[in-house]
Each structure stands twice: as C-alpha cells, then as structure tokens.
N, C-alpha and C positions, 0 to 999 in steps of 0.2 A: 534236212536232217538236223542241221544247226537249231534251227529255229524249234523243232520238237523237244530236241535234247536241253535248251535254254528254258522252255515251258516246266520239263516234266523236273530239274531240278529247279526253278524259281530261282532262276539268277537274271542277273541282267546282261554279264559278258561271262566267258570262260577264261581261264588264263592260255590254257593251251590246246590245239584244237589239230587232230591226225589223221590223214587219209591211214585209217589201219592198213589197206592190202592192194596191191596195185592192182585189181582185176573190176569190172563194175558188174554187177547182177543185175537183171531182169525187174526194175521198177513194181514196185511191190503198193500200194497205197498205206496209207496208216490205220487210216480205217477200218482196212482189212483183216488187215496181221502188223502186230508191235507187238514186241521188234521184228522185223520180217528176217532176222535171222541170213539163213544161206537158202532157201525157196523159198520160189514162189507160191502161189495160191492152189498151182497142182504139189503141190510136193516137192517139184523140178528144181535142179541147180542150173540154171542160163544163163548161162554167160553174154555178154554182149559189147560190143567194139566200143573202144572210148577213149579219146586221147585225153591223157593223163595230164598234159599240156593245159587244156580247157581248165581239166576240174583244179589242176593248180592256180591259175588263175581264177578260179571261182573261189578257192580260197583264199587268198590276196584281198579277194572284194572283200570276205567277212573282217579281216585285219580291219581295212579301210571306212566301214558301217564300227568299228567299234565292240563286235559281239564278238570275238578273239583277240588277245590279246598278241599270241604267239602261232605260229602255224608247222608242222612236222609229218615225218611221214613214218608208214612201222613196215618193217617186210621189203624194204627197198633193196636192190641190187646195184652196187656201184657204178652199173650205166642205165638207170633209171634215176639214179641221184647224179649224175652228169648231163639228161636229159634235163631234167626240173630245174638246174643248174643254170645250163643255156639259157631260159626264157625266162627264168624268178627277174620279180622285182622286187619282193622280198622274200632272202633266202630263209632255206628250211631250216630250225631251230633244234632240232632232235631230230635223230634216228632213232625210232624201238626196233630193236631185232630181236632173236631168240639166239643167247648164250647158251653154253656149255661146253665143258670140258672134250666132246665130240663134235663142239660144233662152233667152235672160238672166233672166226670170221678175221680173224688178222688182220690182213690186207681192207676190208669192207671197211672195221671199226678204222683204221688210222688213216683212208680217204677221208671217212664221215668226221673225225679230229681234225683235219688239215685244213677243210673248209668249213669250220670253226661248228661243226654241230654237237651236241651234247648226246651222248648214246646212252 
C-alpha cells in the first residue's frame, strides 16, 4: 500500500505514514478495485485476524527502507497504544482520533501526550 500510495503521488518518501484503523480487511488486489475501500470484490466487509504487532513492525521496515519518514496510528485505544508500546523500536509519532465536544477522549489524549505523541 505504501508503495501504490508513493507511485500514485510521485514521491520518493512520505513524511508520515498511519495505520488509519486497528482492524485488517479481506486483501483486496489493485487491480481489481482502487482504492478497495471497506469490500471486497463481492461487496463484503471481512474481516480478518491480524496481529497489529506484525503490521507495526512492518511499519518500522518502511522507516528503515527510507519511504517514511515518520510512523503513527489513527483510531487507537489506550491499550492498543500500550500493545504497539511493548514491542516498538520506533515509537509511534501521532495519534489521529476523532474529537469533539461529545467525544473529548481525556484520558486517551494525555496517555498519547505522556509518551511523547503528537494528537
């Protein structure tokens, strides 16, 4: 997905690069469907098991290649960013979440401040 998203803007690295949503979908080709969105090639939302562990460290490698600068996550939950915590060898740079006045996250934002990420 890096490497598409590096193509389809003509760059050569990004500055910062985010697993948007802790959950993995159902491998979609490019070919098929771009952007494959939330389904599959029936229509279908599949979900599929996927340790979040991995793909942070699969992020790490794009750091380490050069084609990210920065690496973060959006939609995290305090112990999903305690998980990613545990095993980073390079910690996450941002949290994206969704603010508002109904939905202010307190406690999330001032963990994600304490261990030094930018929200």
């Amino acid at each position: 997905a890096c490497q598409r998203s590096l193509k389809d803007l003509q760059l050569s690295y990004l500055d910062e690069y985010l697993i948007h949503f802790p959950i993995s979908m159902e491998f979609v080709p490019f070919d098929k469907k771009y952007p494959p969105e939330w389904t599959n090639l029936d229509g279908k939302m599949v979900l599929v098991p996927q340790d979040m562990c991995a793909t942070w460290k699969a992020m790490e490698s794009l750091v380490d290649k050069g084609l990210v600068k920065t690496i973060g996550v959006c939609n995290f939950t305090t112990q999903l960013l305690r998980q990613i915590l545990g095993i980073c060898r390079i910690r996450p740079s941002t949290l994206q979440v969704e603010l508002h006045p109904h939905n202010s996250q307190q406690r999330l934002i001032r963990f994600a401040h304490e261990e030094g990420m930018n929200v």
